[in-house]
N, C-alpha and C positions, 0 to 999 in steps of 0.2 A: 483853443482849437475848436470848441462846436461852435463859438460865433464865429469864427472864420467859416467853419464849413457851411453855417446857417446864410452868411454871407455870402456866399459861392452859390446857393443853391436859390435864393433870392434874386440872383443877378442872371438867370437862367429862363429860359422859358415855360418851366414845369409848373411854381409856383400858380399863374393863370391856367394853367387848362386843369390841376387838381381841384383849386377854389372852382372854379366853373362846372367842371362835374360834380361835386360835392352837393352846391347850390341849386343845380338841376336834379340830382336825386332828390332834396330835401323838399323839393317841393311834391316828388310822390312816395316818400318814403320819412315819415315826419321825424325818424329816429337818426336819419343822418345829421351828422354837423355842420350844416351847412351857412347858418351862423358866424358858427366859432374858426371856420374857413376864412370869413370875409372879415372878422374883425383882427384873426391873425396876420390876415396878407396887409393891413393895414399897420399895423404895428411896425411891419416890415419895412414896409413902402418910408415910414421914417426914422425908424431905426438905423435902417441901412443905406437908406435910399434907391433902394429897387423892391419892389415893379414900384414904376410910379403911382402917386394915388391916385389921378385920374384912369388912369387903365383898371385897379382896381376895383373901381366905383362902375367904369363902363363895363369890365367883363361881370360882374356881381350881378349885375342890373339885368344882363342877357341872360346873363342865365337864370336868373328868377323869374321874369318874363318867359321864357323857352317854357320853364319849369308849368307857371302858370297857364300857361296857355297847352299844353300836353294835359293838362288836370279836365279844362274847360272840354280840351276836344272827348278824352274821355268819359266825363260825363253824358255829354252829348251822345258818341258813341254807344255807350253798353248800359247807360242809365243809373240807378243808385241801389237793383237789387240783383245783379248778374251775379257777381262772385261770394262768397260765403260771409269774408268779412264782413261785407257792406250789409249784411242780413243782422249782425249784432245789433242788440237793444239800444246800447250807449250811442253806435254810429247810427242807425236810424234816427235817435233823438237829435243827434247832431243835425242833419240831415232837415229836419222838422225845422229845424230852429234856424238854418240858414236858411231855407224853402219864405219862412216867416220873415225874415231881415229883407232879403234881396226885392221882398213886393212892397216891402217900406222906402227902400233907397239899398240901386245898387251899386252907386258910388259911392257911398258913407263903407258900406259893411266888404267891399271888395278891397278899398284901400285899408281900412282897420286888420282888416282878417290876413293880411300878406306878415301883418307882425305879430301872428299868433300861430306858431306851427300846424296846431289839428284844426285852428278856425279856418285857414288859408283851405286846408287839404278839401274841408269839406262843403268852403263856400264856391271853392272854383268847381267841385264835380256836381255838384248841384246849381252852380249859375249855366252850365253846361246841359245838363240833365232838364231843366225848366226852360229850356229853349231861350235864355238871356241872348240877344242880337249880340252877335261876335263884333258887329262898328260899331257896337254900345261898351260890352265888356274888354276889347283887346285894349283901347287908348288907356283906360281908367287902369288894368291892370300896370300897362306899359310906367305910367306916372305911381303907381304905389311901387313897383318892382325898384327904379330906380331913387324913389325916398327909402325905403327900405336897406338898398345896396348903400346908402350916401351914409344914411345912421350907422352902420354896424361898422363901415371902412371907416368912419372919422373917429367915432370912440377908441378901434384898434390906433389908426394916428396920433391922437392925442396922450394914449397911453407910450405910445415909441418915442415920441417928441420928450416924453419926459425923463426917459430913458436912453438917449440918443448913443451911450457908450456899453450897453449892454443888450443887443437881439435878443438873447435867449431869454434873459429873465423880460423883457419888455413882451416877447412872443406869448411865454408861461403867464405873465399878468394877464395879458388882452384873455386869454383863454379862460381863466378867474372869472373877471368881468363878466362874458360874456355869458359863461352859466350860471352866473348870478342875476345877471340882468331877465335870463329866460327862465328864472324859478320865481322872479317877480313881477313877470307878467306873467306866468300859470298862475300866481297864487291871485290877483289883482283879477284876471278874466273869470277865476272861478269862483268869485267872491260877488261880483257881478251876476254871471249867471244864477246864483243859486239866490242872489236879493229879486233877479225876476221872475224868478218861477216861483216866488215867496210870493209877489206880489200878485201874480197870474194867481195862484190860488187861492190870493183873498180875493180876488174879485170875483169869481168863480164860485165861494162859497156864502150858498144862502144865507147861513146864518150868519154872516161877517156883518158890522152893521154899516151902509154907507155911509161913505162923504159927503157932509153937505156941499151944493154945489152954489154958484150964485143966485141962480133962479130958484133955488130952497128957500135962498136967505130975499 
């Protein structure tokens, strides 16, 4: 009976416009599952065979896109110290640290950051905020939105594909996965992070002793 009725509600139009709103909060609300939305409806999409997965991957994509691009104009808008949050020490650093990326390359760190929840939230209100040209920033988002939408719906597919006679437990796997895959890339980005500000501080620090360089040697 619930994969009949998971079935039923699969083969319906709700499915997209949930995933879709999920997606689109998630991109200014980093606590929603926005995620575990697109790798579910993908599980779906072979599980059951509805929604299909190319509709899944195009509505995912829109609305991470939407999402992004709503982040961008925001910054733009109200900048990175109007509201109380944005005044916290940790988001300020955030802030510092995407301000630093985005004058290095703002396609390298806009497509990485779209599959990093708090990286995404705080490189688009600061690629906004730093005046990043919107014909610059919208196409690059547009191409990380949907490699992002294509990642998260194929993992859910590939897990329903393997499960092709059980929705529910294929649904509850993808969901597994998918918070597993996001507590290893928290752990992976914040392992990173804290090896560069390791790094920033030896170079920073007099008494660190140089590197010899070639023109040393």
């Amino acid at each position: 009976m619930p994969a009949d009725l998971l079935t039923a509600i699969s083969e319906g139009p709700w499915t997209l416009v949930v995933m879709f709103a999920l997606v689109l909060a998630d991109a200014v609300v980093v606590v929603v599952p926005g995620e575990i939305a697109v790798t579910a409806a993908g599980a779906l999409s072979t599980a059951t065979g509805s929604p299909p997965l190319a509709a899944v991957i195009g509505v995912a994509a829109l609305a991470a896109f939407c999402g992004d691009a709503l982040c961008f104009a925001i910054g733009r808008r109200v900048g990175l110290g109007r509201w109380r949050w944005m005044r916290d020490t940790r988001v300020q650093r955030a802030f510092d640290w995407a301000r630093r990326r985005l004058t290095r390359g703002t396609a390298t760190v806009v497509f990485t950051a779209r599959f990093i929840p708090f990286a995404r939230l705080a490189v688009n209100l600061t690629a906004g905020a730093t005046r990043v040209p919107a014909r610059r920033f919208l196409p690059i988002a547009a191409v990380a939105a949907t490699a992002w939408a294509s990642y998260q719906a194929v993992i859910g597919a590939a897990i329903g594909a393997l499960l092709p006679d059980a929705p529910l437990l294929a649904v509850l796997a993808s969901i597994a996965v998918a918070l597993a895959l996001g507590v290893v890339i928290d752990v992976l980005s914040a392992r990173v992070a804290r090896g560069r500000a390791a790094r920033a501080a030896d170079d920073t620090d007099p008494d660190t002793p140089r590197r010899p360089t070639a023109e040393d040697r």
